[in-house]
Backbone as JSON Lines, residues from 0, in Angstrom:
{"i":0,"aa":"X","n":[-14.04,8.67,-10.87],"ca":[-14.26,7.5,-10.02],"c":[-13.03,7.27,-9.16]}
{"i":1,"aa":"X","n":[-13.14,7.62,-8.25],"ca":[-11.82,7.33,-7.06],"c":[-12.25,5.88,-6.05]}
{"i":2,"aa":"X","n":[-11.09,5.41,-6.01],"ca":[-10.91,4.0,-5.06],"c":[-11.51,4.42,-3.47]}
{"i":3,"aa":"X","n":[-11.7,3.53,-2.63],"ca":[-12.17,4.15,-1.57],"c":[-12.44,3.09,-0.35]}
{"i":4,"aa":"X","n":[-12.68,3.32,0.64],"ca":[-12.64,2.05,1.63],"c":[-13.9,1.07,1.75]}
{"i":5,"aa":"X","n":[-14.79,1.55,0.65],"ca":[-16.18,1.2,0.82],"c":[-16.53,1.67,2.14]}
{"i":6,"aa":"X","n":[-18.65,1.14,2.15],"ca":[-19.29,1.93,2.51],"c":[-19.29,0.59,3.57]}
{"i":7,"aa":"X","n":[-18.86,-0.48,3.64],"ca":[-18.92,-1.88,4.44],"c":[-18.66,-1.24,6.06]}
{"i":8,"aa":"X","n":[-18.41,-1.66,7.03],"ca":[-18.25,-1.63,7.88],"c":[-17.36,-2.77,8.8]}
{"i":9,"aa":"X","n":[-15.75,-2.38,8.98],"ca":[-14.58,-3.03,8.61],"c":[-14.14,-2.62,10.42]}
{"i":10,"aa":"X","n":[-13.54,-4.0,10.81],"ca":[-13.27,-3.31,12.35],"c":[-11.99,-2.3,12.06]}
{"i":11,"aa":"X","n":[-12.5,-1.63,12.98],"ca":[-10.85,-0.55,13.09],"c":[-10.28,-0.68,14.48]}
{"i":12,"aa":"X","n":[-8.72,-0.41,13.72],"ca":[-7.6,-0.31,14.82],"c":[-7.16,1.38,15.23]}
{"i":13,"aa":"X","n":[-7.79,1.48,15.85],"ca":[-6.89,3.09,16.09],"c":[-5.35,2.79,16.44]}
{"i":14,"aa":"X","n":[-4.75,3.53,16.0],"ca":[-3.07,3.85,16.83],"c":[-2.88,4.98,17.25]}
{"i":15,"aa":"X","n":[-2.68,5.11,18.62],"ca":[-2.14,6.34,19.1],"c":[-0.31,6.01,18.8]}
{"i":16,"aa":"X","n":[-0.49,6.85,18.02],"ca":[1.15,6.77,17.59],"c":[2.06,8.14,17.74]}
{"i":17,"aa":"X","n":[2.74,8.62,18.56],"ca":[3.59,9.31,18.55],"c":[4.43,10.15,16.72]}
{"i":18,"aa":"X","n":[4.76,11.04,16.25],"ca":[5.44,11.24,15.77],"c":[6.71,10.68,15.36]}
{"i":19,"aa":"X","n":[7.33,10.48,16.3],"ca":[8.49,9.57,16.15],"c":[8.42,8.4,16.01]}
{"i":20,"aa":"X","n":[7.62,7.66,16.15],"ca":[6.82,6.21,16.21],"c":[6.92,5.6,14.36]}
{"i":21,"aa":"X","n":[6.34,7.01,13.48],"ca":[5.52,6.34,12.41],"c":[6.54,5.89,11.65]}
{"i":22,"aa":"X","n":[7.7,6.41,11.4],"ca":[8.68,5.47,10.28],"c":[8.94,3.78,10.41]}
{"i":23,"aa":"X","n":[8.58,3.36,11.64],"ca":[9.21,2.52,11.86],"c":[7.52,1.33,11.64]}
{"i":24,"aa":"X","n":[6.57,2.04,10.49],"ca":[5.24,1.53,10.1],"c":[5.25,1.11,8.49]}
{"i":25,"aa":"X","n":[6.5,2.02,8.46],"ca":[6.72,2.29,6.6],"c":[6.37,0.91,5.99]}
{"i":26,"aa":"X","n":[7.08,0.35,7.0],"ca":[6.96,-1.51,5.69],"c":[5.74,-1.95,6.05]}
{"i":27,"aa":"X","n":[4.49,-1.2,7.28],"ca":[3.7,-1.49,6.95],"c":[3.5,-2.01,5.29]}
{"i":28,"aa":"X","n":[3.1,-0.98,4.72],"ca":[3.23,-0.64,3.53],"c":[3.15,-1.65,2.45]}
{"i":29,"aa":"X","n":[4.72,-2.49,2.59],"ca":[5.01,-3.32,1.68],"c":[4.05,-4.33,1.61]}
{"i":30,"aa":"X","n":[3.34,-5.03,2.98],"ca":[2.18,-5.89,2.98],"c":[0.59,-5.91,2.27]}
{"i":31,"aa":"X","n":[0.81,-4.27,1.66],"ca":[-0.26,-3.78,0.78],"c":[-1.23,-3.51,1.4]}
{"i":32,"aa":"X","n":[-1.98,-2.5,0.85],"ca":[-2.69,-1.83,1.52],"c":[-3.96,-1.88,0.2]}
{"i":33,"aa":"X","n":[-5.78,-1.8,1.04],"ca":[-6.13,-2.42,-0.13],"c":[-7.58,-1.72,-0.33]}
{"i":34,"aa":"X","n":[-7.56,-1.32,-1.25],"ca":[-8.63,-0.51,-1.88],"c":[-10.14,-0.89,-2.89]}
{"i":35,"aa":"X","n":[-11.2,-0.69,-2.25],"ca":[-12.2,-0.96,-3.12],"c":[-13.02,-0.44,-4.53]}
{"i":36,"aa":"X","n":[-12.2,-1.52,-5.68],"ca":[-13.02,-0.98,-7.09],"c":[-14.33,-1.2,-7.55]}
{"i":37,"aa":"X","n":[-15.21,-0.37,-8.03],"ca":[-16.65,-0.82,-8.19],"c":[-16.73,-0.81,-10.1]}
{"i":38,"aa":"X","n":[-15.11,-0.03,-10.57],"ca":[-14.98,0.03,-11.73],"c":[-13.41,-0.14,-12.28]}
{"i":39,"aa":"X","n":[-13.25,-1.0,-13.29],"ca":[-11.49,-0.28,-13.85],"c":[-11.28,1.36,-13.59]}
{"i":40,"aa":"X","n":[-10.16,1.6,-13.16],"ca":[-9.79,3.52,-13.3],"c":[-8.07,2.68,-13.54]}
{"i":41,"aa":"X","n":[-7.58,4.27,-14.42],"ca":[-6.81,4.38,-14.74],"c":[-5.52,4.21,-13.74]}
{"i":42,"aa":"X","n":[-4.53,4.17,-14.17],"ca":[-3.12,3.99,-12.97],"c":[-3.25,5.07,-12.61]}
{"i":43,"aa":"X","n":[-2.76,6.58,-13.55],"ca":[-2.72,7.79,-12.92],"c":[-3.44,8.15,-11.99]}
{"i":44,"aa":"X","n":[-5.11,8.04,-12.09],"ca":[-6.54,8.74,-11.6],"c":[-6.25,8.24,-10.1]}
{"i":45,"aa":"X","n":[-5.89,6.5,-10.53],"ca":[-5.81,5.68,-8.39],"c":[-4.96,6.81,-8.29]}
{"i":46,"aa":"X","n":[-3.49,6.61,-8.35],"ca":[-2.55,7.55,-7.58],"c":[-2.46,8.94,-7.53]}
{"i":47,"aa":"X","n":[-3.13,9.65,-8.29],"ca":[-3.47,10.57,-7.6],"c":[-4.31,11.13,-6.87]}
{"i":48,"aa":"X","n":[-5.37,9.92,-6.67],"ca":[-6.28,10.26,-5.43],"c":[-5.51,9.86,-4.2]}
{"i":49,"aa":"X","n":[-4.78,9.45,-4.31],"ca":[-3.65,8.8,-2.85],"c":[-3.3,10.6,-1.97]}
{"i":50,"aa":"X","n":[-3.56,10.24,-1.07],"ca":[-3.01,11.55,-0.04],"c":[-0.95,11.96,-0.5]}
{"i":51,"aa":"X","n":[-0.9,12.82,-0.75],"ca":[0.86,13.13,-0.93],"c":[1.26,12.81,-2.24]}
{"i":52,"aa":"X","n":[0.45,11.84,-3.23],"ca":[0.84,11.16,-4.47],"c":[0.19,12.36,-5.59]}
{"i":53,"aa":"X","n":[0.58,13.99,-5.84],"ca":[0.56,14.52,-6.67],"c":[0.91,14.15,-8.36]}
{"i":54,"aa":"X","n":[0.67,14.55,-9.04],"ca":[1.36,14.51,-10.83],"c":[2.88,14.5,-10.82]}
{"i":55,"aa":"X","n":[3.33,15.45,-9.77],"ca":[4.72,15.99,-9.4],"c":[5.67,14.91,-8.89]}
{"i":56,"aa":"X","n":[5.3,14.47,-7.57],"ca":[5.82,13.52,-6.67],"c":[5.65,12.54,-7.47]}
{"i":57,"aa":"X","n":[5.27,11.82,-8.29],"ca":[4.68,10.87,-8.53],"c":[5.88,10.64,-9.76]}
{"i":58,"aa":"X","n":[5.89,11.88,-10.48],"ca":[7.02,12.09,-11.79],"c":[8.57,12.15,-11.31]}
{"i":59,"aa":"X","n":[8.53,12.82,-10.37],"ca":[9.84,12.69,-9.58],"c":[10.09,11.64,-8.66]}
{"i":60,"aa":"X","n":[9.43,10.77,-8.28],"ca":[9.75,9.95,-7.03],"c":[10.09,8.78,-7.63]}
{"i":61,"aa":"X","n":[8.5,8.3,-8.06],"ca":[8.22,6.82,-8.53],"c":[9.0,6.64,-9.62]}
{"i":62,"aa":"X","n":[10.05,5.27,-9.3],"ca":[10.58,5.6,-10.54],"c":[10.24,3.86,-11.49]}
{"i":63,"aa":"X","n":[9.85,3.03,-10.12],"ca":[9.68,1.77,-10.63],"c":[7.99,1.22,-10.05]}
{"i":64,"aa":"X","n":[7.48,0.83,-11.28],"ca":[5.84,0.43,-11.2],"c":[6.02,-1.05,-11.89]}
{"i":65,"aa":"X","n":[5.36,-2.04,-10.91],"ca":[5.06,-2.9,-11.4],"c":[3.29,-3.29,-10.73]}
{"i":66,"aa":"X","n":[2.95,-4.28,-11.71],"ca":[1.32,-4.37,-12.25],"c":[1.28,-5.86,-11.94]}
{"i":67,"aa":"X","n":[0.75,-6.46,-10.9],"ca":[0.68,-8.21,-11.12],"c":[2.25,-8.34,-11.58]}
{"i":68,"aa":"X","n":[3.08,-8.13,-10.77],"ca":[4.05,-8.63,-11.11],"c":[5.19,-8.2,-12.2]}
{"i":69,"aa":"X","n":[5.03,-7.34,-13.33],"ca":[5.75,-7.23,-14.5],"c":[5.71,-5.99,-14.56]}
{"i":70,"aa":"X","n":[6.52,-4.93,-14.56],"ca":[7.34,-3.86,-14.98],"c":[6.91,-3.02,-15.86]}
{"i":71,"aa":"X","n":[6.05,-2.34,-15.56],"ca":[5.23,-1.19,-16.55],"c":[5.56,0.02,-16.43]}
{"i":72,"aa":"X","n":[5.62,0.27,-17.75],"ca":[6.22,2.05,-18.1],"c":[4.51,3.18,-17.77]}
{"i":73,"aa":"X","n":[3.61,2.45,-18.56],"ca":[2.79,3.53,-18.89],"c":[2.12,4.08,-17.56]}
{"i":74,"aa":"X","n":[1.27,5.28,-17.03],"ca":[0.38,5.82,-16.17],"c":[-0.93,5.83,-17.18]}
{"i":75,"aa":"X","n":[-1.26,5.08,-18.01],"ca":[-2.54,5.32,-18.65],"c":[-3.31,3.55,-18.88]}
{"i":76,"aa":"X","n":[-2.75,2.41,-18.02],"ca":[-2.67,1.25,-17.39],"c":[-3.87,1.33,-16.83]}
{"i":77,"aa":"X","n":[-5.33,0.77,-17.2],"ca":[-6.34,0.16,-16.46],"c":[-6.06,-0.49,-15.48]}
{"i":78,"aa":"X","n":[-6.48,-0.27,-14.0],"ca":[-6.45,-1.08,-13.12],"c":[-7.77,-1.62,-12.37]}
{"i":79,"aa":"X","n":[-7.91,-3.03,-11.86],"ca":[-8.78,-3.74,-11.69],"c":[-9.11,-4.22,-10.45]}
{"i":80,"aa":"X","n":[-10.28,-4.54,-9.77],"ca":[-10.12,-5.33,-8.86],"c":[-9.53,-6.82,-9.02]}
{"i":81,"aa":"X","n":[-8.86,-6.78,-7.62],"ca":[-7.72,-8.34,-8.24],"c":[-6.37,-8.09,-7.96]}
{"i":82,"aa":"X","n":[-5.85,-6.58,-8.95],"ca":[-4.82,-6.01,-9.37],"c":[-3.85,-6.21,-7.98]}
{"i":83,"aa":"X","n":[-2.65,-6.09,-8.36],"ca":[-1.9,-5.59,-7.71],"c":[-0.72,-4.83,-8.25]}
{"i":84,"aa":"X","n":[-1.05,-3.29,-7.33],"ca":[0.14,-2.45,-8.05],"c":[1.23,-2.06,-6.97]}
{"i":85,"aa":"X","n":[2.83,-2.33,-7.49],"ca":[3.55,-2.05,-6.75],"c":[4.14,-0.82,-6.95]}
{"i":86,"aa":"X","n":[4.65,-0.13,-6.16],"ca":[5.78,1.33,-6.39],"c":[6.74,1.54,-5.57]}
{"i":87,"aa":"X","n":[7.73,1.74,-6.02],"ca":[9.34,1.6,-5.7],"c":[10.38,3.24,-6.18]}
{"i":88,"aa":"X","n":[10.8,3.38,-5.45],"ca":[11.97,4.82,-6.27],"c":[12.6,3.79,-6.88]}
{"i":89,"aa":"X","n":[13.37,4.38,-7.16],"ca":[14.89,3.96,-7.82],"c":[15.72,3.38,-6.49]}
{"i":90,"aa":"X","n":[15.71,1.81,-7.77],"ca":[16.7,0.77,-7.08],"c":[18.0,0.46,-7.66]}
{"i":91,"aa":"X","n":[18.56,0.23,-6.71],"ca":[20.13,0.43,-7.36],"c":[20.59,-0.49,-8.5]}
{"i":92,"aa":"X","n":[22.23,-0.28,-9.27],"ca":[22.29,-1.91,-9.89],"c":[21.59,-2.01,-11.29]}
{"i":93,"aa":"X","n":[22.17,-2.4,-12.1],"ca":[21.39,-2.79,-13.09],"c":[19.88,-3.1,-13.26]}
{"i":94,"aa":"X","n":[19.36,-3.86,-11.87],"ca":[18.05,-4.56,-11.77],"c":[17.1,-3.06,-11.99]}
{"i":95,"aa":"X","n":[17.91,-2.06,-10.92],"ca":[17.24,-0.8,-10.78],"c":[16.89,0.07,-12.95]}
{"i":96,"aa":"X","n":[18.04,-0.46,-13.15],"ca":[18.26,0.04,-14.73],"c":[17.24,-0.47,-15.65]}
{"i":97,"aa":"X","n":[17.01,-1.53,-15.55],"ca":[16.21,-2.55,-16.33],"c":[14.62,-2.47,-15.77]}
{"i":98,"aa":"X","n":[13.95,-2.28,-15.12],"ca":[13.0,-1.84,-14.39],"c":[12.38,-0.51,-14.3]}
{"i":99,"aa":"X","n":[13.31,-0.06,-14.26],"ca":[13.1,1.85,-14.5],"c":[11.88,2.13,-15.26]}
{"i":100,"aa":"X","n":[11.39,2.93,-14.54],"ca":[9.95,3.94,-15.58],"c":[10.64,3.94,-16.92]}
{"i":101,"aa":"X","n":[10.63,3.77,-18.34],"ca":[10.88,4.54,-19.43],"c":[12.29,4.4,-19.7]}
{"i":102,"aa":"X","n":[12.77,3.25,-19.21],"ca":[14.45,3.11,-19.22],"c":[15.26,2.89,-19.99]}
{"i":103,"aa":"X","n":[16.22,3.29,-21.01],"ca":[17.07,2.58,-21.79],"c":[16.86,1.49,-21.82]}
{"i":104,"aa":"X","n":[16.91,0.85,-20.68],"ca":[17.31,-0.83,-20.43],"c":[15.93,-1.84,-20.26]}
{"i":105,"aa":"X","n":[15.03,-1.24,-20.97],"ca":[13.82,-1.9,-20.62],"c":[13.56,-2.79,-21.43]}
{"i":106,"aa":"X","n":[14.33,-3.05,-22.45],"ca":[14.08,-3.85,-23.48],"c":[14.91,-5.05,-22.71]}
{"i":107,"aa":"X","n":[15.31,-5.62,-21.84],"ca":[16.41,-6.38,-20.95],"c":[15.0,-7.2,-20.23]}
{"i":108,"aa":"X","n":[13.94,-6.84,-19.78],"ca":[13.11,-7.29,-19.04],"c":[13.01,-8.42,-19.66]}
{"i":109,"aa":"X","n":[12.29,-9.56,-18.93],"ca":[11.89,-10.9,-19.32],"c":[10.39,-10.96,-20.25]}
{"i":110,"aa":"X","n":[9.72,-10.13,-19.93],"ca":[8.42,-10.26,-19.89],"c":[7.55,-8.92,-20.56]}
{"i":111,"aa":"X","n":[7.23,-8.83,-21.71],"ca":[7.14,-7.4,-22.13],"c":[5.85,-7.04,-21.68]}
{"i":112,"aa":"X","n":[5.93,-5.46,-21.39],"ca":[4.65,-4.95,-21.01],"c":[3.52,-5.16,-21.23]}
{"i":113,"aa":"X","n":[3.4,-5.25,-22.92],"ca":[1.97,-5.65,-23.9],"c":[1.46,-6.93,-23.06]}
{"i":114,"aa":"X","n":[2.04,-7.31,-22.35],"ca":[1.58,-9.0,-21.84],"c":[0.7,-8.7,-20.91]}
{"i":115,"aa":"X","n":[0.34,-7.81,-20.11],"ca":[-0.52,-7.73,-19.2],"c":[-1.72,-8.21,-19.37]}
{"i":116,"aa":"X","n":[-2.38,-8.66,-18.73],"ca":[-3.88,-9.12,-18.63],"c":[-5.08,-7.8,-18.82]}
{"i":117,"aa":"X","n":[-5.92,-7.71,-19.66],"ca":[-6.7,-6.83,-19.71],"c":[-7.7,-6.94,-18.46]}
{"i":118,"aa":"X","n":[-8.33,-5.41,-18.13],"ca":[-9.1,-5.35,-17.11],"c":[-10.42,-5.7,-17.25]}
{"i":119,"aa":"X","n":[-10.99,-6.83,-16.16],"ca":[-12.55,-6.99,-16.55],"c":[-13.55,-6.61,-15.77]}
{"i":120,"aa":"X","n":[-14.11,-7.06,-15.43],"ca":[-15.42,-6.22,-14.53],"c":[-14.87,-5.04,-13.53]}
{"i":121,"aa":"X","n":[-13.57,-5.24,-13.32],"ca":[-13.33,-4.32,-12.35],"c":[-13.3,-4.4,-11.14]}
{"i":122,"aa":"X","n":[-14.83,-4.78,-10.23],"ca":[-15.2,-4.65,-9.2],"c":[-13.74,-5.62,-8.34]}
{"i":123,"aa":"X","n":[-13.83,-5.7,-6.85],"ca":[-12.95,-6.01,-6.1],"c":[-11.84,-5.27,-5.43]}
{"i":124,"aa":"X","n":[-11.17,-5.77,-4.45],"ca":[-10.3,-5.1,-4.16],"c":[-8.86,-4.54,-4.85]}
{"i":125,"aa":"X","n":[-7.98,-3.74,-4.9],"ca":[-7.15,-3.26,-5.25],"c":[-6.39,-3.12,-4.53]}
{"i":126,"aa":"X","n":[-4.78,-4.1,-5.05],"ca":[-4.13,-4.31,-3.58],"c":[-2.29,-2.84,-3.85]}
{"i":127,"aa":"X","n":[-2.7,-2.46,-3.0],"ca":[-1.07,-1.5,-3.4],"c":[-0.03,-1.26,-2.82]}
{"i":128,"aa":"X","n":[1.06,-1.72,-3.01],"ca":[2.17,-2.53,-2.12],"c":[3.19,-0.93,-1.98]}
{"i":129,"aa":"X","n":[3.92,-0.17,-1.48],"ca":[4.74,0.51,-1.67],"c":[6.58,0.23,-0.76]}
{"i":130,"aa":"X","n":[7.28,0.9,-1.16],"ca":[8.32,0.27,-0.84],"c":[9.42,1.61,-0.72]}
{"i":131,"aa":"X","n":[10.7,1.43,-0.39],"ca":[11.86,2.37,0.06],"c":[10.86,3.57,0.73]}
{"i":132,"aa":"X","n":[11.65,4.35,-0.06],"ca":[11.37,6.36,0.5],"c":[9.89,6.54,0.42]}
{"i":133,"aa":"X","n":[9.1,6.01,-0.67],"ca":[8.01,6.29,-1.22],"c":[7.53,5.72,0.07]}
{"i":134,"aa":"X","n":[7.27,4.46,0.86],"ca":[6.66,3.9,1.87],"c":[6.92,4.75,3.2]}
{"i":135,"aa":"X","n":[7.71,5.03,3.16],"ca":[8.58,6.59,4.43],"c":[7.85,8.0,3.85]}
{"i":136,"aa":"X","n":[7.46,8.3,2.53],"ca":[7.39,9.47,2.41],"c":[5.9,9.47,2.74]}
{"i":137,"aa":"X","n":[4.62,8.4,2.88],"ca":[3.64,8.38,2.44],"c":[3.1,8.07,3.85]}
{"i":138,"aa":"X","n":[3.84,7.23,4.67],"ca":[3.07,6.69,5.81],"c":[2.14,7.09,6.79]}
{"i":139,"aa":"X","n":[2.84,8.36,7.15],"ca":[2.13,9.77,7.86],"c":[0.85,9.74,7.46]}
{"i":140,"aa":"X","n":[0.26,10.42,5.88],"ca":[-0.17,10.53,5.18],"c":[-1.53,9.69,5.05]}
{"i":141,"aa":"X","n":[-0.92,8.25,4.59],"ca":[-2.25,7.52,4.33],"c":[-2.73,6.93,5.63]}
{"i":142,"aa":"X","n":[-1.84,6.75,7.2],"ca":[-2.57,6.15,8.2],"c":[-3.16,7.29,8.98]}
{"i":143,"aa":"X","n":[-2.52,8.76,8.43],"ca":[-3.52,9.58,9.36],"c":[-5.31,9.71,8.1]}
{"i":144,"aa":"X","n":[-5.48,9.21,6.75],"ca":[-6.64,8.83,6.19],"c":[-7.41,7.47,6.58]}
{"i":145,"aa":"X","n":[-6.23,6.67,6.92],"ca":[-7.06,5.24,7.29],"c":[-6.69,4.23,5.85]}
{"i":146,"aa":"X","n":[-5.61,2.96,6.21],"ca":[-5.68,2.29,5.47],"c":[-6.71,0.86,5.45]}
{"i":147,"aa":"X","n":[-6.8,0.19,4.76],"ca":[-7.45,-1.21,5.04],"c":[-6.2,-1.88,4.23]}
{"i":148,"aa":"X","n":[-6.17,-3.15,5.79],"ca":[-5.4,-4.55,5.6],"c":[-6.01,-5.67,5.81]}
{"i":149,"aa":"X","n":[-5.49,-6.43,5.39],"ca":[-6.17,-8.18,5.62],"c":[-5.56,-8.44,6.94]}
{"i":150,"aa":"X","n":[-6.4,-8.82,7.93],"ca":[-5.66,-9.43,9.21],"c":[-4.25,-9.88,9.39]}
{"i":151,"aa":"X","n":[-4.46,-10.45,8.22],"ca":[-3.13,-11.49,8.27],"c":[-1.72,-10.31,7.82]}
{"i":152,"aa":"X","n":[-2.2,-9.82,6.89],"ca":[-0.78,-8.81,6.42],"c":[-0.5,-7.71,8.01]}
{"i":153,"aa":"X","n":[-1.12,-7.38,8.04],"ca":[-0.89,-6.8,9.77],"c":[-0.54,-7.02,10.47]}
{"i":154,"aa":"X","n":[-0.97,-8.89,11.32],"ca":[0.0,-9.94,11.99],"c":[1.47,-10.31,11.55]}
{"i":155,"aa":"X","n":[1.34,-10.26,10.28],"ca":[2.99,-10.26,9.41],"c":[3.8,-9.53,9.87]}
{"i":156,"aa":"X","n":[3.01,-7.94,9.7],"ca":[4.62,-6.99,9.97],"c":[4.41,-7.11,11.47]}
{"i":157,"aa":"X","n":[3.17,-6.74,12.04],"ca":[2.98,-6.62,13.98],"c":[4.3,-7.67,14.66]}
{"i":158,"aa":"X","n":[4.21,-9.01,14.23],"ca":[4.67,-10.29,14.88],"c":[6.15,-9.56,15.19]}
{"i":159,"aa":"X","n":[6.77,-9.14,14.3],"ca":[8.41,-9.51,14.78],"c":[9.04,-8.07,15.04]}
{"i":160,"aa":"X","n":[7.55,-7.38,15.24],"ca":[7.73,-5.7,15.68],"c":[7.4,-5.33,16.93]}
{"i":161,"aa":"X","n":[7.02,-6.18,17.72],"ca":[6.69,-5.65,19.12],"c":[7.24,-4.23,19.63]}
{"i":162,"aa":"X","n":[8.67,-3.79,19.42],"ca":[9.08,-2.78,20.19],"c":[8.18,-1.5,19.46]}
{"i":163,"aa":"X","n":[8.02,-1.63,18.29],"ca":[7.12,-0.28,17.67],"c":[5.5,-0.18,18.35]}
{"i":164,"aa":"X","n":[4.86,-1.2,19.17],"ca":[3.46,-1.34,19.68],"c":[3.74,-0.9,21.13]}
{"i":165,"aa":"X","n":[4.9,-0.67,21.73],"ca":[5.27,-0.65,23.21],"c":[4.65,0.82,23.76]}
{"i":166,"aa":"X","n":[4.54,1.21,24.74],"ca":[4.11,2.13,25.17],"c":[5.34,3.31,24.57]}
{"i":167,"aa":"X","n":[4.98,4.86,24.52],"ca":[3.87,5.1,24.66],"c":[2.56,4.87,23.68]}
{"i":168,"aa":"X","n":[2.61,4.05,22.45],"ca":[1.83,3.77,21.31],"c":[0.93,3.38,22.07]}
{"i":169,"aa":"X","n":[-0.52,3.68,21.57],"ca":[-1.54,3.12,22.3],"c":[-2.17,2.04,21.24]}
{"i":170,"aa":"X","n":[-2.94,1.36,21.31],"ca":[-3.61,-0.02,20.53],"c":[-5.18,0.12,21.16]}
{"i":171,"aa":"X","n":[-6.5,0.54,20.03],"ca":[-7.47,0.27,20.5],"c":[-8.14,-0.44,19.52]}
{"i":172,"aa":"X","n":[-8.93,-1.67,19.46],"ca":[-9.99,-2.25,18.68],"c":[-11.03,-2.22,18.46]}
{"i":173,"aa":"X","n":[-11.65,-1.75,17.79],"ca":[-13.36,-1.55,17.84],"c":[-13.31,-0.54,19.03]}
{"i":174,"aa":"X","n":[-12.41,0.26,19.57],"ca":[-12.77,1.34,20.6],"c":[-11.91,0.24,21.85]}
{"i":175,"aa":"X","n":[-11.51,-0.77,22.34],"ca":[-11.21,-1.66,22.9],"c":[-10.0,-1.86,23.29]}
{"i":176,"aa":"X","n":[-9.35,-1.2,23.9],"ca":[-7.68,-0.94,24.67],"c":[-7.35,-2.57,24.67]}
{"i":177,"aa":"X","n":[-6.03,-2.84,23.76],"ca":[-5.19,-3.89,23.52],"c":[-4.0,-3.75,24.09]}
{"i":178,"aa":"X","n":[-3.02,-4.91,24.2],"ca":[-1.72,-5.11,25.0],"c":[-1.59,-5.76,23.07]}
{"i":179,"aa":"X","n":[-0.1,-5.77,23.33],"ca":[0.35,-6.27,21.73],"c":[-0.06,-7.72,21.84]}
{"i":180,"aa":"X","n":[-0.04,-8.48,22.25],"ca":[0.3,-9.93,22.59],"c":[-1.51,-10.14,22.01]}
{"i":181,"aa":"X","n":[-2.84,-9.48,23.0],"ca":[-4.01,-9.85,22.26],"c":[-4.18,-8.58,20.59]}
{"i":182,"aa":"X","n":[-3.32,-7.73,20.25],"ca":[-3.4,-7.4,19.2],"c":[-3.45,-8.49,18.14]}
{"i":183,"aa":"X","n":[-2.2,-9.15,18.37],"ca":[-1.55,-10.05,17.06],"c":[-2.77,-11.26,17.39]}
{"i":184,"aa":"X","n":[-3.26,-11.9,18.2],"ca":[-4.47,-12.96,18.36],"c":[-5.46,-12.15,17.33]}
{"i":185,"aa":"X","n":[-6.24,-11.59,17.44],"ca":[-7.23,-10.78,17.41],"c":[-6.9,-10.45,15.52]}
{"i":186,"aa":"X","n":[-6.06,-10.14,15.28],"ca":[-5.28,-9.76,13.7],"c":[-5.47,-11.33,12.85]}
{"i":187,"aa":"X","n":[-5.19,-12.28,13.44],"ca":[-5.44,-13.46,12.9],"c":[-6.73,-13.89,12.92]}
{"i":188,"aa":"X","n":[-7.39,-13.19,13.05],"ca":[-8.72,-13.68,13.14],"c":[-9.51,-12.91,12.11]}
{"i":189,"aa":"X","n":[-9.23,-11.65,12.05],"ca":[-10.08,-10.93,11.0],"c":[-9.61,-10.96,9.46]}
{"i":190,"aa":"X","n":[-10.44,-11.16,8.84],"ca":[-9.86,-10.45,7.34],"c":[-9.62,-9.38,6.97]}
{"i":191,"aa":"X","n":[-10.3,-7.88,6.82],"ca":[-9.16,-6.76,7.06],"c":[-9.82,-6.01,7.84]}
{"i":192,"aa":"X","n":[-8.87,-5.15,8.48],"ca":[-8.84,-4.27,8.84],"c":[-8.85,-3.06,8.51]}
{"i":193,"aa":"X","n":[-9.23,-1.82,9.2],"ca":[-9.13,-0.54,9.07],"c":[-8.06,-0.01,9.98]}
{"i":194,"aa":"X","n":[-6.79,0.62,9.74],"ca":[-5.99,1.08,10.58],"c":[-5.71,2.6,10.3]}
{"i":195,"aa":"X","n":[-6.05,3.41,11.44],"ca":[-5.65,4.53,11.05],"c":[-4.93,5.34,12.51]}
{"i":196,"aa":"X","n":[-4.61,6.4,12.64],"ca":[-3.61,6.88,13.27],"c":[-4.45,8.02,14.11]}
{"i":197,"aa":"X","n":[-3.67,8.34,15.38],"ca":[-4.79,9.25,15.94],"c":[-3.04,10.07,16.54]}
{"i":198,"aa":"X","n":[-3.17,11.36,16.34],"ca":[-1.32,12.03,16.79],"c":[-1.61,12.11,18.25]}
């Protein structure tokens, strides 16, 4: 059972985005990006249906997972519609120590793992936040598949990014050639979006 954009019919944003353009989308990212469950699946099963998110990358990269908030070691973690899962490399600092996948220092956390909320019906969206290198290593990746955002998380990062929407980036809506200025109108208005990337 893999996550998926549903079968709904969600406006899309094309981006003609340049190569050089896409890093500067990464924190897209952090605003979460959001996936439809029709069942609980496992932590591992979501991320490795993710484009670039191998067994490998995933063991080497990710080094910090948090679940609704609280700091989880395991990849064998039911996830739900509702959920929200975050992923982070390695952050510096003690905080980075105490947080860590499998860490010495995990016993330091506030809040122990066992506390999580069990998964129930499942169904709903699945929201997945990514962050540092991992949000840089992935971006390419999941907007040349097509992410879905909530209007509003889009207007978030869009608003105080204008220079990344400037020409030569192109902006089309529903097929519909945009200037940034009616992008960000237009973003506040919908609930999510489909954004995906055209090279």
């Amino acid at each position: 059972m893999k996550p998926h954009l549903s079968s709904q019919s969600y406006p899309f944003l094309h981006l003609k985005l340049p190569s050089e353009s896409l890093r500067g989308f990464a924190s897209l990212l952090q605003h979460g990006i959001l996936f439809s469950l029709r069942h609980p699946i496992p932590l591992l099963t979501f991320l490795v249906s993710l484009p670039g998110f191998s067994a490998d990358y995933i063991e080497k990269n990710v080094q910090t997972i948090f679940i609704d908030g609280v700091a989880a070691d395991s990849l064998d973690r039911e996830l739900a519609g509702g959920a929200t899962v975050a992923l982070s490399a390695a952050m510096p600092g003690l905080a980075g120590a105490i947080f860590r996948r499998q860490g010495v220092h995990g016993s330091l956390r506030s809040q122990p793992v066992q506390q999580f909320p069990h998964a129930q019906s499942g169904t709903g969206f699945l929201t997945l936040k990514l962050f540092n290198s991992i949000a840089t290593d992935r971006i390419g990746d999941l907007l040349d598949q097509g992410i879905l955002v909530s209007g509003k998380a889009l207007a978030n990062f869009a608003r105080p990014r204008g220079h990344l929407f400037a020409p030569p980036v192109g902006i089309l809506l529903d097929g519909q050639e945009l200037a940034y200025p009616a992008l960000l109108d237009e973003a506040e208005k919908l609930d999510v979006v489909l954004v995906r990337r055209e090279r």
